[in-house]
N, C-alpha and C positions, 0 to 999 in steps of 0.2 A: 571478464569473469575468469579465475584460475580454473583450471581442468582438476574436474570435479569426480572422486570416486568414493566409494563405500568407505573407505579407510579415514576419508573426512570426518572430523566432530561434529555435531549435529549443530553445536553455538554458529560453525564455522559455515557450515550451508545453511542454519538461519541469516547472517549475517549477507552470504550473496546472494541468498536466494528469501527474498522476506516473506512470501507467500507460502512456503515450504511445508510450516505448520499445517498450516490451512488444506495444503494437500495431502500431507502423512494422516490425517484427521479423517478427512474427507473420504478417500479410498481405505485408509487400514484399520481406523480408529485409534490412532496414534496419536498423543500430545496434546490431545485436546483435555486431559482431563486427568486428576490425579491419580486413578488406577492403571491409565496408556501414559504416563507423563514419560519424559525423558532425560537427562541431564546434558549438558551445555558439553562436557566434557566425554560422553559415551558417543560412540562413533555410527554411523550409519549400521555398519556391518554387525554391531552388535546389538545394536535395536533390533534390527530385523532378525538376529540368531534367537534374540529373547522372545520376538512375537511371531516366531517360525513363518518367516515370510523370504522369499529371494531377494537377496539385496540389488543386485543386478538389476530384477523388474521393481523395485523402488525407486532407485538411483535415477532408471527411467520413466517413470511415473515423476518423480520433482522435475527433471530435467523438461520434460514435455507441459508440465505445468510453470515452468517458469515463463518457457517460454509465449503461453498464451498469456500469462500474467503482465509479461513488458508489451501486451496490445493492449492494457487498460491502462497504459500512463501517459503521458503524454511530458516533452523534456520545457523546460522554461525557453530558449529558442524557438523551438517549434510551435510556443502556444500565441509569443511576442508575434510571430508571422500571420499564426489567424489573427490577432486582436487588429494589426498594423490592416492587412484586409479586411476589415469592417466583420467581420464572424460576432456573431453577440457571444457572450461570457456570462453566467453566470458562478460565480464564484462561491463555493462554499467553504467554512473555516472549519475545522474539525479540531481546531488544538481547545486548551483550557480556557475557561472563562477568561481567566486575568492574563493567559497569553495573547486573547483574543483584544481586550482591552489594552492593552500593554503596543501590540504593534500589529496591524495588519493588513492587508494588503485592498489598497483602492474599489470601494464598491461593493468586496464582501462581505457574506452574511455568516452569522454564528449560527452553527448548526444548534438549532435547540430542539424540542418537543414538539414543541407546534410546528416550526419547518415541515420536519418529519412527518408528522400528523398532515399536513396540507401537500406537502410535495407529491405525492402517489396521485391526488384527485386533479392537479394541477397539468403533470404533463409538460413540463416545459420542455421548449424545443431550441436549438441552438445547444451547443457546450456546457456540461455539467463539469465545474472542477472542482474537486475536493484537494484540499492542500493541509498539511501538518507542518511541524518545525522544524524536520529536516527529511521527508518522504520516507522515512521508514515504518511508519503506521498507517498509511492513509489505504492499502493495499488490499487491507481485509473490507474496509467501508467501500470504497469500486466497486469490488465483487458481491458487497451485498446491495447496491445501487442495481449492478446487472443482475443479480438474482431475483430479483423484483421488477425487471422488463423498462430498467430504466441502462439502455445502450450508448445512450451519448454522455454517459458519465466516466470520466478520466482522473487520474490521480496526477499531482506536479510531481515530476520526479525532482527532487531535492527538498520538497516543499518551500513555506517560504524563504529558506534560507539561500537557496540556489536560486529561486527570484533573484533577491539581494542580491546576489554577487554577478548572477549574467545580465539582468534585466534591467533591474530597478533599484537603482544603489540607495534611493531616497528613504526605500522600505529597510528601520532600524534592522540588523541584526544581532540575535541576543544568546544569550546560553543560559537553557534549562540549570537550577542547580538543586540538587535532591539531600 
């Protein structure tokens, strides 16, 4: 991670810190909403001069949330070693319908309605992973998995793209195109 200060753009500690939102949100009531919104291009330092906050104790509020945020991920290496050690997996797919249909990864389930609905009464035990198209969304669903007392839920850090490329070459790699 670059060394990170108040004079950074907000795009720019979105981008290395993905949970960032979620924390400026959560303590300041920032970014979560079109009256607290932010721009990509407005800087820490002037967020917080707009929402008369110290930026300093923001800076460190994301910093200290980042870092609990990288104990709800888990890297594709690291997940290859439990699976190679017998650890059960359950795998859940978090991207689009037709990305899910399109290409996904051995055993996975498409997170639908019903999951959801049944997952809370259910309780599984063993590895919860949640995986997206390249781990930059999956980050806010973890934490709403652990906000709901479900603790053995992990996000793939790269999602399945970084599969692909360290893991499981066999899983297609594809690009979003909007």
């Amino acid at each position: 991670m670059a060394i990170l200060d108040a004079d950074r753009k907000m795009g720019e500690l979105m981008e290395e810190m993905p949970g960032a939102r979620r924390a400026l949100f959560a303590k300041y009531h920032l970014g979560g909403c079109q009256s607290c919104a932010f721009d990509d291009a407005e800087t820490l330092s002037d967020l917080c001069k707009r929402a008369e906050i110290d930026a300093d104790e923001a800076l460190g509020h994301l910093l200290k949330s980042h870092e609990h945020d990288l104990t709800m991920l888990i890297g594709p290496s690291e997940l290859k070693s439990k699976i190679d050690g017998g650890e059960a997996i359950r795998w859940l797919d978090v991207r689009t319908r037709e990305e899910y249909e399109a290409v996904k990864i051995l055993n996975a389930e498409f997170f639908t309605q019903e999951i959801q609905e049944n997952f809370f009464k259910e309780r599984p035990g063993g590895l919860i992973v949640l995986y997206d198209h390249t781990g930059k969304y999956v980050l806010d669903q973890v934490a709403w998995f652990r906000g709901h007392g479900v603790e053995n839920a992990f996000g793939l850090t790269g999602g399945i793209d970084a599969w692909s490329r360290e893991v499981d070459p066999k899983v297609m790699r594809y690009r979003v195109e909007v």
